[in-house]
C-alpha positions, 0 to 999 in steps of 0.5 A, a space after each residue: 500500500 505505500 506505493 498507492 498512499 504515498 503522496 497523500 501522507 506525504 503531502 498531508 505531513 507538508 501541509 501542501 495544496 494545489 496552488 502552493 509552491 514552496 511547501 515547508 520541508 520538516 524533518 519527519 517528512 524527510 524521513 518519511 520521504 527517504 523512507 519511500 524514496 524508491 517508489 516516488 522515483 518511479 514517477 519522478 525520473 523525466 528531468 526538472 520541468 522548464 516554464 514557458 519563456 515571457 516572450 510567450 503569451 498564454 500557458 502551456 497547461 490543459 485548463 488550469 495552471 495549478 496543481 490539481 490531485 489527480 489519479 495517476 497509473 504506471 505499471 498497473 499501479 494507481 497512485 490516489 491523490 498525486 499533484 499533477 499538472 497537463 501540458 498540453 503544449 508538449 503533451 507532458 506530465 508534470 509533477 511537483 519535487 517536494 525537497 528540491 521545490 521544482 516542478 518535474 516532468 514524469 517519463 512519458 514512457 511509463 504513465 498509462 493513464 491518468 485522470 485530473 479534475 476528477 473526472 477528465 480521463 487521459 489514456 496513452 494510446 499507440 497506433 497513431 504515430 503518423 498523426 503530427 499532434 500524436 506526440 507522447 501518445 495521451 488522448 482524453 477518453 470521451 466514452 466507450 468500451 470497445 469503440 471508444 471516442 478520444 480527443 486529442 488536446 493540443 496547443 501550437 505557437 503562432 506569431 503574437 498579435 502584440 508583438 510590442 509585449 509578446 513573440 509568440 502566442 499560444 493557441 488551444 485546439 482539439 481533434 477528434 478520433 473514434 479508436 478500434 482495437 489500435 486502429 485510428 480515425 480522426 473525424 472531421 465531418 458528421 458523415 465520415 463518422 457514420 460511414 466509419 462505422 459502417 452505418 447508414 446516414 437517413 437511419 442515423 439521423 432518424 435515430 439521433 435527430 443530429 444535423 451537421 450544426 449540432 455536429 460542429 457545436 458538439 462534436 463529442 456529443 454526437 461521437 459519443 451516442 454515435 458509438 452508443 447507438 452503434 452499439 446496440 444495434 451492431 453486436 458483430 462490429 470486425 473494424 472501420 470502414 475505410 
């Protein structure tokens, strides 16, 4: 159990919360720290995280730039309460060094899963590597057992539109995708969907009452009944239709 309650006695004996920085070191925390060092290291081992550079205008983060406790996964192990920040920029996890007070990257290669804001899960996922924003591989996972509807979340720099203040900008976008057994299809339009599917669009749209505005104002509200409702009328599903 020390691997899965370590970082909410730990964290507890700082006193530490979300938005807090530099936390008070004590010496039954040391203790306690060097105690369990070997399976903090498991989380910690990707290099000391560097900000965004003041010529940058945003941050680089996924929602919030604040520590949120979250859920993390590696190796089949969850850790409860791990503080926790998505960079969305670079498609890193960043945690928080307690001793040494600097933000640290985890090694991407190891996080299976994890889930932040209490109920916003991120998955690693492989398989799509030609896709240019695939980068470390984390996708939102917005529903699904078999066929499971995943988002993307990406921020690209463009040229800053005050430039007296700021070179660069950061611009937030998301891509959607419909996942089957490592297979990929990114979504652009309502009817690709349907087709990927293999289901027909006069039925679907009988069916779910969907149109191509509803589509673009909440295109992971429509994937998300898509695959429902393919679901429940196709129990034989073999792959997309490409």
């Amino acid at each position: 159990m020390l691997k899965i309650i370590f970082f909410i006695t730990s964290f507890l004996l700082l006193g530490w919360s979300a938005k807090a920085q530099e936390p008070e070191i004590t010496e039954s925390f040391l203790a306690l720290y060097q105690e369990q060092l070997p399976f903090f290291q498991e989380l910690i081992t990707g290099g000391e995280y560097a900000d965004s550079p003041n010529t940058v205008d945003g941050k680089p983060y996924y929602k919030s730039q604040h520590f949120d406790f979250g859920l993390l996964s590696i190796n089949g192990i969850d850790y409860q309460e791990v503080p926790m920040l998505y960079d969305s920029y670079k498609d890193h996890l960043v945690t928080f060094h307690p001793i040494h007070k600097q933000k640290i990257l985890m090694k991407p290669e190891k996080v299976e899963a994890f889930k932040i804001f209490e109920t916003e899960e991120f998955q690693f996922f492989e398989g799509n590597e030609n896709y240019n924003k695939h980068r470390n591989g984390f996708y939102k996972v917005v529903s699904g057992d078999e066929v499971k509807v995943l988002i993307k979340h990406y921020k690209e720099l463009k040229p800053s539109k005050d430039i007296r203040q700021y070179l660069y900008e950061l611009k937030e976008y998301e891509d959607y995708f419909l996942w089957y057994q490592g297979d990929f299809i990114k979504v652009e339009k309502m009817k690709s969907a349907i087709k990927s599917l293999g289901l027909d669009k006069k039925e679907v749209r009988k069916a779910l009452g969907w149109s191509q505005y509803r589509f673009k104002q909440d295109t992971p509200g429509f994937l998300k009944e898509l695959v429902a409702y393919h679901s429940e009328i196709n129990s034989s599903f073999t792959g997309f239709t490409k």
